[in-house]
Every structure is written in C-alpha cells, then in structure tokens.
LONUVEX-622080 format. One line per field, with one value per residue (C-alpha): residue in three letters; z, x negated, y. Coordinates in Angstrom, 1 decimal. Example, Ala and Ser with C-alpha at 12.3 -4.5 7.8 and 13.67 -1.06 7.14 Angstrom:
<rs>
type ALA | SER .
zz 7.8 | 7.1 .
xx -12.3 | -13.7 .
yy -4.5 | -1.1 .
</rs>
This chain:
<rs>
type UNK | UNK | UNK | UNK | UNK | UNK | UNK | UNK | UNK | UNK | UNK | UNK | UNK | UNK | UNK | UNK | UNK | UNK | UNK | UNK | UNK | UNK | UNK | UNK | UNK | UNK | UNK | UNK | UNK | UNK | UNK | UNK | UNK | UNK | UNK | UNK | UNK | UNK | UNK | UNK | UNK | UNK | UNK | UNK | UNK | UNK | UNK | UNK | UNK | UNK | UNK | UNK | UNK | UNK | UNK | UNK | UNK | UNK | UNK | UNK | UNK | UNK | UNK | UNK | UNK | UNK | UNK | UNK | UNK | UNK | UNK | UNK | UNK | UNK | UNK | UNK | UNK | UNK | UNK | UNK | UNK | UNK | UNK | UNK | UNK | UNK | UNK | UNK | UNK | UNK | UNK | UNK | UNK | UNK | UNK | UNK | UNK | UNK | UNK | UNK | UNK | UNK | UNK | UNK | UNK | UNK | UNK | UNK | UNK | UNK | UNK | UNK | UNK | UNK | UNK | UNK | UNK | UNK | UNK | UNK | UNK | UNK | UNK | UNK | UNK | UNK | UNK | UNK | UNK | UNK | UNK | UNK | UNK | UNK | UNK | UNK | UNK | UNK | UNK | UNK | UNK | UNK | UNK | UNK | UNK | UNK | UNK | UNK | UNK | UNK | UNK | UNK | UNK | UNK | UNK | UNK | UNK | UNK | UNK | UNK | UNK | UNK | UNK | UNK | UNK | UNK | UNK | UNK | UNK | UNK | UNK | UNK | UNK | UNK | UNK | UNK | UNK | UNK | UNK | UNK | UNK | UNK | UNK | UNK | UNK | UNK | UNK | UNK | UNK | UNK | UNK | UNK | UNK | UNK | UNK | UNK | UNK | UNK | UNK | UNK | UNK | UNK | UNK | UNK | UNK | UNK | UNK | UNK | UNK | UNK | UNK | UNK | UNK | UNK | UNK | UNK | UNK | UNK | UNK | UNK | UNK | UNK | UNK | UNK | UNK | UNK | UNK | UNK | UNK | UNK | UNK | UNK | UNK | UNK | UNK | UNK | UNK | UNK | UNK | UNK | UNK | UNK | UNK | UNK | UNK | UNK | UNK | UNK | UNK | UNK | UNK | UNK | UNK | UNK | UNK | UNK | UNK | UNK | UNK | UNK | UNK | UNK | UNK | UNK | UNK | UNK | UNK | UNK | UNK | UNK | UNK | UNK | UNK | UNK | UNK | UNK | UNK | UNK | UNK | UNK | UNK | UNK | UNK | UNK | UNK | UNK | UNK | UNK | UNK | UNK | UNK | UNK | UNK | UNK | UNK | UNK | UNK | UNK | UNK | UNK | UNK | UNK | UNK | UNK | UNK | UNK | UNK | UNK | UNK | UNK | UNK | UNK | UNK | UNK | UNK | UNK | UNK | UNK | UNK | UNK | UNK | UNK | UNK | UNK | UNK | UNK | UNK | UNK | UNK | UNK | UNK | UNK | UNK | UNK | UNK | UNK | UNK | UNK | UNK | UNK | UNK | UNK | UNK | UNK | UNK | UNK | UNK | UNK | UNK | UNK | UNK | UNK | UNK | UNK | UNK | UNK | UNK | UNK | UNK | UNK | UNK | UNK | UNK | UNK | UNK | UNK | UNK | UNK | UNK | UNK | UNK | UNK | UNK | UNK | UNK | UNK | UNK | UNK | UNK | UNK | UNK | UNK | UNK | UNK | UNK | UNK | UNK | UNK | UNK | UNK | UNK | UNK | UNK | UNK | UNK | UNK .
zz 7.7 | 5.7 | 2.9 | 0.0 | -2.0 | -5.8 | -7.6 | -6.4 | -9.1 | -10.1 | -10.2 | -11.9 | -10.7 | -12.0 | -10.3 | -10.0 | -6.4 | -3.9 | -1.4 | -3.3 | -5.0 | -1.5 | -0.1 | -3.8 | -2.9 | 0.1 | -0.8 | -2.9 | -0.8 | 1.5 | -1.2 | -1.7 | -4.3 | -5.6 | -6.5 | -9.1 | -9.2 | -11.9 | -11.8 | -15.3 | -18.8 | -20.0 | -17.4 | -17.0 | -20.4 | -20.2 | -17.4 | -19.3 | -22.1 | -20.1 | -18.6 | -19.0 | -15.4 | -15.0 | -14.2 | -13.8 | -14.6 | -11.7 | -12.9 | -12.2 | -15.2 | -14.8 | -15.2 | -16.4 | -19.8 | -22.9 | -22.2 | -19.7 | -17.7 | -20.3 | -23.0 | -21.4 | -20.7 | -24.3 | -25.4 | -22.4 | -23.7 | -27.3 | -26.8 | -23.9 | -23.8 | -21.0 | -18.4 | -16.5 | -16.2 | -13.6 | -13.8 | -10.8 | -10.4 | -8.5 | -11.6 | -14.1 | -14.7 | -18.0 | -19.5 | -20.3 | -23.6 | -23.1 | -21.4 | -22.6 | -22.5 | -19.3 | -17.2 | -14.1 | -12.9 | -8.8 | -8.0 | -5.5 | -2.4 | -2.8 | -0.9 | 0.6 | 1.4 | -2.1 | -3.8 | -2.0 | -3.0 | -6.8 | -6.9 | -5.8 | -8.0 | -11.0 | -10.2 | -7.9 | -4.2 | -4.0 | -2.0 | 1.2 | 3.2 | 5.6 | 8.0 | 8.4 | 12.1 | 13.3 | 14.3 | 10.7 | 9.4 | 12.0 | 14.1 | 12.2 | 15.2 | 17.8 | 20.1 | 22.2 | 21.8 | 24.0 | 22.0 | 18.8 | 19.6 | 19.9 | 16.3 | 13.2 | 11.0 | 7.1 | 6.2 | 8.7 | 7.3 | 3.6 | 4.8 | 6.6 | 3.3 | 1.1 | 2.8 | 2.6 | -1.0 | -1.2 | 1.4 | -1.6 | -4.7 | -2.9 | -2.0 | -5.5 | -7.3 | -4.8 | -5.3 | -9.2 | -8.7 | -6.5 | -9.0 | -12.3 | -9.8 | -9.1 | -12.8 | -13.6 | -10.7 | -11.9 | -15.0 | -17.5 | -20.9 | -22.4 | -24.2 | -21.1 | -19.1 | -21.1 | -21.1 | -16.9 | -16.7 | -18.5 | -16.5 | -13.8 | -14.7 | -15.2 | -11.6 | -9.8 | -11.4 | -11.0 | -7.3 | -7.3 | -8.7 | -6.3 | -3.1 | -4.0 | -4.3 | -1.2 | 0.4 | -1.2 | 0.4 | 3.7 | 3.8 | 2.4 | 5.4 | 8.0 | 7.3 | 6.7 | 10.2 | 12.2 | 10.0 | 11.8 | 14.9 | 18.2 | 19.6 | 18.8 | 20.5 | 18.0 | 15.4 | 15.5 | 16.5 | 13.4 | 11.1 | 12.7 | 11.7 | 8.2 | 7.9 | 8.9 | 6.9 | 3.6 | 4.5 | 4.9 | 1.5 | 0.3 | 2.0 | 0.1 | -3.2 | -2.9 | -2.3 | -5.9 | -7.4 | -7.2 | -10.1 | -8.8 | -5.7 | -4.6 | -3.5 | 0.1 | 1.0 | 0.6 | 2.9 | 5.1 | 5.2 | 6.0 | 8.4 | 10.4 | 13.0 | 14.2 | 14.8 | 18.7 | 19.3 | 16.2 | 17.2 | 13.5 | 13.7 | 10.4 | 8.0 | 4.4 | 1.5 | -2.2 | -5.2 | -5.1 | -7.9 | -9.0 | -8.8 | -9.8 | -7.5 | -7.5 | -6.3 | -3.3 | -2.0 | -2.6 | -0.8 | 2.2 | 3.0 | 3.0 | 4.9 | 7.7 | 8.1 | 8.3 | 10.6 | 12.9 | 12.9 | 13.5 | 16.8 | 18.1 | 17.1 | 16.0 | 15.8 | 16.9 | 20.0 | 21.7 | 22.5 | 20.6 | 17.3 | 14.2 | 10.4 | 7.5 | 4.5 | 0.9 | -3.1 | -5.7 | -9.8 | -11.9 | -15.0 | -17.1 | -16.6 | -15.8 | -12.5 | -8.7 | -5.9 | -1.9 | 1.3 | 4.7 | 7.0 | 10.9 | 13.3 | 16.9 | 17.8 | 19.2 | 18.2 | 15.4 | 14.5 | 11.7 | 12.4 | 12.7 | 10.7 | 7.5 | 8.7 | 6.8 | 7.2 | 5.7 | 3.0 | 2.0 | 2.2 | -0.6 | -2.7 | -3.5 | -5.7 | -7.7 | -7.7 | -9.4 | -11.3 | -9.3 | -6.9 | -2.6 | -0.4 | 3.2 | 5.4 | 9.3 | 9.9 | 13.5 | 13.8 | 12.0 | 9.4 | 5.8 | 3.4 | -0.3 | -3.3 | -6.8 | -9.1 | -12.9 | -12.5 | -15.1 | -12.9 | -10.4 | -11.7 | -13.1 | -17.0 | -17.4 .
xx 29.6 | 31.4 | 31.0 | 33.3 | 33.2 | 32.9 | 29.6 | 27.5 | 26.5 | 22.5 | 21.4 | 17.8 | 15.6 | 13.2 | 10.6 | 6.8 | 6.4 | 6.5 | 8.2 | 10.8 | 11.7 | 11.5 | 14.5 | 16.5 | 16.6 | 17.5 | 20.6 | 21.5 | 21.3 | 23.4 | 26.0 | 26.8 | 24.7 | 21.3 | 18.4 | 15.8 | 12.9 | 10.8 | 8.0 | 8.0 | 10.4 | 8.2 | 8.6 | 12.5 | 12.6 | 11.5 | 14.0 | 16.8 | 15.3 | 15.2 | 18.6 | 22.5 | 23.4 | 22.3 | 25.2 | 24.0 | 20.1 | 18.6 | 16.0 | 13.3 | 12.8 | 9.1 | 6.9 | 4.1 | 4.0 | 5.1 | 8.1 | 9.7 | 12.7 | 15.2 | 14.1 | 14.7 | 18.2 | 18.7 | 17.2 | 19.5 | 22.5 | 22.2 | 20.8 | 22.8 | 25.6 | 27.9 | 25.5 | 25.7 | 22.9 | 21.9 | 18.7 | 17.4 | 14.0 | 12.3 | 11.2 | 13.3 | 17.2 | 18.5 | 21.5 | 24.9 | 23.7 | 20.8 | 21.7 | 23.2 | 26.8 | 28.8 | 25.5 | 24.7 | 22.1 | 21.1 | 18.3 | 15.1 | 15.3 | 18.4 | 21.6 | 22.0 | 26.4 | 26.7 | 24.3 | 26.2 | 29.6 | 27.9 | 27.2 | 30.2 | 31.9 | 30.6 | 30.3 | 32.4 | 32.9 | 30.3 | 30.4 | 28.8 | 31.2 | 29.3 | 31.4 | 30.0 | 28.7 | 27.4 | 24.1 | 23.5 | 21.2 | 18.9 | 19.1 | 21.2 | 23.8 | 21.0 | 21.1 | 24.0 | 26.3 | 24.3 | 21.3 | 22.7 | 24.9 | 21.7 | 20.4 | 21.2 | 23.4 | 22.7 | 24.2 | 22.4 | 18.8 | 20.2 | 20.9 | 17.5 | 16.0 | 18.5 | 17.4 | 13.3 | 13.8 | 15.8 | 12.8 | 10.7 | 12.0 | 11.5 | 7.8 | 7.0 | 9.1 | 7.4 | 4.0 | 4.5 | 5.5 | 2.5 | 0.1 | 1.4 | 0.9 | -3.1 | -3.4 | -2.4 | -3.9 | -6.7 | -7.0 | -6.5 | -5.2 | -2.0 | -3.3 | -5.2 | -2.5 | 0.0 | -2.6 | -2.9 | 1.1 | 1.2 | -1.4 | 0.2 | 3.7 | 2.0 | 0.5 | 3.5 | 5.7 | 3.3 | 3.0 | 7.0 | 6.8 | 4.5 | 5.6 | 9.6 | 8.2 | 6.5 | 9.6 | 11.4 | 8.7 | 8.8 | 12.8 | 11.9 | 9.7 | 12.0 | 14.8 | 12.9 | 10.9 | 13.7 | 16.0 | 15.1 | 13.1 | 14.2 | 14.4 | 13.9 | 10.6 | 9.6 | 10.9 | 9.9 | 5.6 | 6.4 | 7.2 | 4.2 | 1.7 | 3.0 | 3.3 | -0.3 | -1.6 | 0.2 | -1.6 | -5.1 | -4.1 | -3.7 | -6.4 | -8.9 | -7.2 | -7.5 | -11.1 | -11.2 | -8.9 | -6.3 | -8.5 | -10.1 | -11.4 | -13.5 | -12.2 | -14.4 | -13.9 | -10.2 | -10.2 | -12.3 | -10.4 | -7.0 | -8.8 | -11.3 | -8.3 | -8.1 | -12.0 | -11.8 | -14.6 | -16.3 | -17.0 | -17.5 | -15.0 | -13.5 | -16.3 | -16.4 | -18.1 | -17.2 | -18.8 | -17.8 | -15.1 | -13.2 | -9.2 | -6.5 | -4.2 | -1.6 | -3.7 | -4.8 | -1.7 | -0.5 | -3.6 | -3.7 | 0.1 | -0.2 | -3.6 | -1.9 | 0.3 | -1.9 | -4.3 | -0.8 | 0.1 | -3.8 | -4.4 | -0.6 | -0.2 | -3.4 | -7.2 | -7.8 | -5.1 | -8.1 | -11.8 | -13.4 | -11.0 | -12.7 | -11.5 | -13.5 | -12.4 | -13.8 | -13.2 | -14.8 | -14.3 | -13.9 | -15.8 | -13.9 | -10.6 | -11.0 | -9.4 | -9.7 | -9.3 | -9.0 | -8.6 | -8.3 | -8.8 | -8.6 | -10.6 | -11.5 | -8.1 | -4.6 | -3.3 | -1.4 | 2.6 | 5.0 | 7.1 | 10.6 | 12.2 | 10.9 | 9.8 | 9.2 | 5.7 | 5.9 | 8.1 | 5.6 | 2.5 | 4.4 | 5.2 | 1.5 | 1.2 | 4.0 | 2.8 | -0.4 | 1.0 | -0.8 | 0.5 | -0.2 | 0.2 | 0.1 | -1.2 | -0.4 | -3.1 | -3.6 | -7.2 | -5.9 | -3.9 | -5.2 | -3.6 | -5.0 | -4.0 | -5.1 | -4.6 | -5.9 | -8.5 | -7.0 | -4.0 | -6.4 | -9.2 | -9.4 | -10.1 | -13.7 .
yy -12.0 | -14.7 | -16.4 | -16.7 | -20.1 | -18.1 | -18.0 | -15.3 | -12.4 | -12.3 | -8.3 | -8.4 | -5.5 | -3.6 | -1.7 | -1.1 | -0.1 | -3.1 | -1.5 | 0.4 | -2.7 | -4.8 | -2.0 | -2.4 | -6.3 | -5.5 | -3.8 | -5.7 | -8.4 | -6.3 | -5.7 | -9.3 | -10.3 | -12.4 | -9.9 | -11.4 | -9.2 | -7.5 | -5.4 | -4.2 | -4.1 | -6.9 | -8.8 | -8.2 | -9.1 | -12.7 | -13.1 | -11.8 | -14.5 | -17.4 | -16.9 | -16.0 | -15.3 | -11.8 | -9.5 | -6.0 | -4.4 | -2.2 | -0.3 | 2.4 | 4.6 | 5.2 | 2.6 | 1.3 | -1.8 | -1.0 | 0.2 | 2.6 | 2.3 | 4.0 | 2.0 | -1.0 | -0.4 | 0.9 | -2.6 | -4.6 | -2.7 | -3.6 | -7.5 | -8.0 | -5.3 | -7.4 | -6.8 | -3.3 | -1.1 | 1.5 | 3.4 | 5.2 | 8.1 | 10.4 | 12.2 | 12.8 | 12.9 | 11.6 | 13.1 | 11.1 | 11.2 | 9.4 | 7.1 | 3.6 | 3.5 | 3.3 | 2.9 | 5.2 | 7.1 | 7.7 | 9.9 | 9.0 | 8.5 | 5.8 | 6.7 | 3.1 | 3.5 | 5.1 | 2.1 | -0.7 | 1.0 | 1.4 | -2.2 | -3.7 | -1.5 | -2.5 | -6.0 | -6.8 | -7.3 | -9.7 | -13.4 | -11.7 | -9.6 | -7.4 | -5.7 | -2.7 | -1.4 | 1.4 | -0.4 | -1.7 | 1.2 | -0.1 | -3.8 | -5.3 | -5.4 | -6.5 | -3.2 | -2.5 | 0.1 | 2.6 | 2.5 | 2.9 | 5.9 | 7.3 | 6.5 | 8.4 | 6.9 | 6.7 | 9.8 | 11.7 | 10.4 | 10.8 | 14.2 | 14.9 | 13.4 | 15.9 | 18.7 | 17.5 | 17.6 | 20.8 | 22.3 | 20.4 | 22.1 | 25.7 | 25.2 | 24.2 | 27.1 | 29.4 | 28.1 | 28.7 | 32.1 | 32.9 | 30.9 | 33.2 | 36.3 | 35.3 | 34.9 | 38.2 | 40.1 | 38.0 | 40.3 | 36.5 | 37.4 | 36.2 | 33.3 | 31.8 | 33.1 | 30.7 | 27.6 | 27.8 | 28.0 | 25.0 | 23.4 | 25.0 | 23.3 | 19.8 | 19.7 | 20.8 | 18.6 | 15.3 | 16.6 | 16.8 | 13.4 | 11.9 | 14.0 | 12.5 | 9.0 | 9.4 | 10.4 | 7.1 | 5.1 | 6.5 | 6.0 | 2.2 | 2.0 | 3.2 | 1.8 | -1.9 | -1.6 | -1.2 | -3.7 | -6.7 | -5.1 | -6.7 | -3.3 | 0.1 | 0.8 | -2.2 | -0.9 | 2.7 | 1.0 | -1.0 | 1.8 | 4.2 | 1.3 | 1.2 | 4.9 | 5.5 | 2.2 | 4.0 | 7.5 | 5.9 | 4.7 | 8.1 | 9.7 | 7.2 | 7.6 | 11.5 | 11.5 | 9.6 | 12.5 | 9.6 | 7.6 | 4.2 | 3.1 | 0.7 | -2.7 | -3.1 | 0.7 | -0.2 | -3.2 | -1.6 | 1.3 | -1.1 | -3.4 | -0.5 | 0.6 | -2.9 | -3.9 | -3.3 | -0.5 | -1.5 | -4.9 | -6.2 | -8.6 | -9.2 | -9.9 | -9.5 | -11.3 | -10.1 | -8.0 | -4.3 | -3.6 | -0.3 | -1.5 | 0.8 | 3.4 | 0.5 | -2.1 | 0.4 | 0.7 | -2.2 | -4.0 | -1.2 | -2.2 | -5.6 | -5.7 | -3.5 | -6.8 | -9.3 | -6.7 | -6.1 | -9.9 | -11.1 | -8.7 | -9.5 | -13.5 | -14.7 | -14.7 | -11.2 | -11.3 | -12.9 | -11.9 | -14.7 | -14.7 | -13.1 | -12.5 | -13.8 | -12.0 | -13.3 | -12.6 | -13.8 | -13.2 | -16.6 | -15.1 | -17.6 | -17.4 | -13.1 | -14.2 | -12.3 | -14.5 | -13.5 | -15.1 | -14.3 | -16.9 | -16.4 | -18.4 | -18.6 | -17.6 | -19.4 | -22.7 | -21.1 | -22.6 | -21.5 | -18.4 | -18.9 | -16.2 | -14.4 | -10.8 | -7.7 | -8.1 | -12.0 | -10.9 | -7.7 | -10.3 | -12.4 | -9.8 | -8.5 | -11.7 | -10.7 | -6.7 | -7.9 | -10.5 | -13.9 | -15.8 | -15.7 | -18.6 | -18.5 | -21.8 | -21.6 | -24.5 | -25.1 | -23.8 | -20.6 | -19.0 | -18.8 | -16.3 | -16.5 | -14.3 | -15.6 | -12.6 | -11.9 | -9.3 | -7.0 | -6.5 | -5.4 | -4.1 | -0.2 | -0.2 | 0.9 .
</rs>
C-alpha cells in the first residue's frame, strides 16, 4: 500500500443499518478514499450543507426520515449535481429513468471487486493503492499462502450468495403458487380470493426484503470478522459469535411480531450466553422501556462485543469479575443514558489497534443519534452511550 501525495476524495454514505454501512466504509476505505457517514437523508443533508468536499453520494434507497434513498439523490443531483451518486437495495430496482442522471445502481448483498472498481471509476483511482492479494478477502495478507489457497475468494462467496438469492426467488414464487392453490381448494370467492393475494404478495415481498437484508448482513459479518482476525480459526469464532448474537436478535423480535421489545429482555437476551452457569454476573438496574426493531439489533450486536471482549480481556475472564449494567431516562431533556462498567477483573490497558468489535461499539451512538465513549480505567473498563430516547424508544 502507498500513498500518493494528492488530496484524498470524501464519499458521503448513507445507510440505516450499522453494519451494512460499517462494510460500505470499509470499501471505501479499501478503494482509496475518505467515507463520511450518514444514517439517514436528513442527516446526509446537513453534511452536504456544511461542506464542499464531498465527491460522490453512496446511498441505500430504503430508509427511514423524511425522505428515502431515491429522493435524496434526486435532491443531491439538482443542489449539488457535480457530485456522483450511486444508490444500492435489497428491495427494489429503480429504472434508468428514475434514477438521477448518470448515477448507478448495485443490488444487495454488495459485490465488493465490482464496488471498489465502481468507485474508482467514477472518482478516480484514489490516494490508497491496494495491491490486491489473494489473502485480502480475508487477513488482510496475515495467513500464509497455504492457508489462504484454502479460502474462497470474493467471487466464489458473491457466487454462493448469487445462487442463495436465486434459491431465494424460487422458494418465494413457489410458496405464492401453493398459497393461491389453498385459497381455492379452500372454496374462498373471487373477491376474498383477490384481497388474500394481495396480502399474500405484501408478506412475501417484506419477507424477500428482510431475508435479502439478512443475507447482506451476514456477508458484512463475514467478511468483517475475518478482515482483521489473526488467524482463521479467529476469525471464523468471531463471525459464529456475531452470527448467533444477530439470530437471538431475531428470535426476540419474532416473538413481538417484529414490533417492539422490551429494553432488559434485549440485554438479557445479549448478555445470558455469557453468565457462566447462570452465575448472575452482570447485573442490571433500569426502568423497563419498549425500544424499536432497530434499536434491538443494534443493541444485541454491540452487547455481543462488549460480552466477547469482557469474558476474553476483562472483568469476566476471571472468577471474581462482574458487570454492572445501568440506564436511566433524564425526563427533561427526553434523554436515555447506559453504562457498562466492569469490575473485579484485570488491570485493564488501552488496546493497540481499533478492532471490528471497537469500531461496532462506536457506531451505536451514531445509529441512535447520541454519542458513546469508552474509558479503559485501570480498575475496569466503562462504556457509556448517551442517546435521545425517541431514537430509541418505540412510539406509543
């Protein structure tokens, strides 16, 4: 990797998942250029406001604000119409017509060789030259030669995911034919018969929807687990934790029809694999609120961090080490605040390099629109997130 002298391009990014928009910023990163993130149109728009240094818009089309995806570029294109624009989904393809002018359009889950080629295309070749390796997809060039020739390379998992969605597509169109057979054999009249095809129609395509953003998020997961692991077996235990953290999420959310949870069954739920034999070592002190399908997910990730780091690093990697977890509600400023503090456990000291995990715990507080900070005092490590509750909380 070297580094050319010329002003590196700013790509502004736009999307509502944290860890679809953590593996955007990571290609771009890995295309040579500066990602400033977004996690909605109105919040892309005050960037855009507050500065002229944004070469190209990267952004999800579904989201949630007050404006989606597609209208935002529309309104980039015509405020700002030297900036290029390139709109990616799981859900829905938008035609040339549509579309702004000369922008482009990539389907979920993102083809990472085709994105980086995309970028640099558009913008430019970047100030970051990353000569690629066959142990890229993975390491980062820290296994040898052996083990990677055992690893499949992008286009093999682009592939596999290909043929997921193709599998996908199949079930679903079979599932609607055998749905519109029971109806009939079910004796329904035409008039009820065309109100449960369209009901029909609406929860196969939101399951479509979901099922192809699970499928990005499981290739976001993969591929950032084993980006920095120090080996594979590392990586592939560090994608397995986060895998099973984000179908505990799930599970939870599906036993609320995917509506609202509550806010200590979603901690619990994140922190009960790690309480050694049910112990009752992390302890909680907070008033029960309803928060929001993002929030759960968001939360459940993040706490499968701090729950891995805890029982490998710190308070919980020894038999006296316990986890106080606290929230509280400020009724006058409408704000949520949490902290985790560890105690009992190892003389804690700063990590030397910024990890996935690290990098995950940071980006809740801009998810929820607060802010985190993370303390590594000696006695043990504090992590706080200071959130407004309507960013969290489900609308009543």
């Amino acid at each position: 990797m070297s580094t050319d002298p010329t002003e590196v391009p700013n790509v502004l990014i736009v999307e509502d998942e944290m860890i679809l928009r953590m593996r955007a910023v990571d290609i771009v990163e890995d295309a040579g250029f500066c990602p400033i993130e977004a996690v909605n149109a109105d919040e892309a728009i005050s960037v855009l406001e507050s500065r002229s240094d944004i070469s190209l818009l990267m952004t999800d089309i579904q989201m949630p604000g007050s404006i989606d995806g597609l209208k935002l570029a529309h309104a980039v294109h015509e405020r700002w119409p030297s900036i290029k624009i390139i709109l990616v989904s799981g859900q829905v393809k938008p035609s040339e017509a549509e579309r702004p002018a000369n922008s482009r359009f990539f389907g979920k889950p993102l083809g990472v060789e085709q994105m980086i080629t995309e970028l640099q295309a558009m913008v430019g070749a970047g100030a970051l030259k990353i000569v690629p390796t066959a142990s890229d997809w993975t390491l980062g060039g820290a296994l040898d030669a052996a083990q990677t020739a055992a690893s499949p390379s992008r286009s093999e998992q682009e592939a596999s995911l290909s043929a997921e969605n193709d599998s996908l597509r199949l079930l679903l169109e079979q599932a609607e034919i055998d749905a519109r057979a029971l109806i009939i054999q079910a004796g329904i009249d035409a008039e009820q018969r065309s109100a449960a095809d369209k009901l029909q129609k609406l929860i196969l395509g939101e399951l479509h929807h979901r099922v192809k953003n699970t499928l990005a998020m499981v290739s976001a997961i993969a591929s950032q687990s084993f980006r920095g692991a120090p080996s594979i077996e590392h990586g592939q235990k560090a994608m397995e934790g986060r895998l099973l953290a984000l179908g505990r999420a799930h599970d939870l959310l599906l036993q609320v029809s995917w509506a609202d949870a509550s806010l200590t069954h979603t901690l619990s739920s994140a922190t009960e694999p790690y309480d050694s034999q049910g112990g009752r070592r992390f302890h909680f002190n907070g008033p029960d609120i309803r928060i929001t399908s993002v929030a759960v997910i968001a939360l459940a990730m993040t706490f499968n961090e701090l729950c891995t780091n805890t029982t490998k690093f710190g308070a919980l990697s020894v038999p006296t080490g316990r986890v106080e977890i606290s929230w509280a509600i400020d009724e006058l400023t409408q704000r949520l605040r949490l902290v985790w503090t560890e105690r009992g456990g190892p003389v804690v000291e700063p990590p030397t390099r910024r990890s996935f995990g690290t990098r995950m715990m940071g980006s809740l507080g801009q998810q929820l629109a607060g802010q985190v900070s993370l303390a590594y005092e000696p006695r043990g490590f504090v992590y706080a997130l200071d959130v407004p509750l309507s960013s969290v909380a489900a609308v009543v």
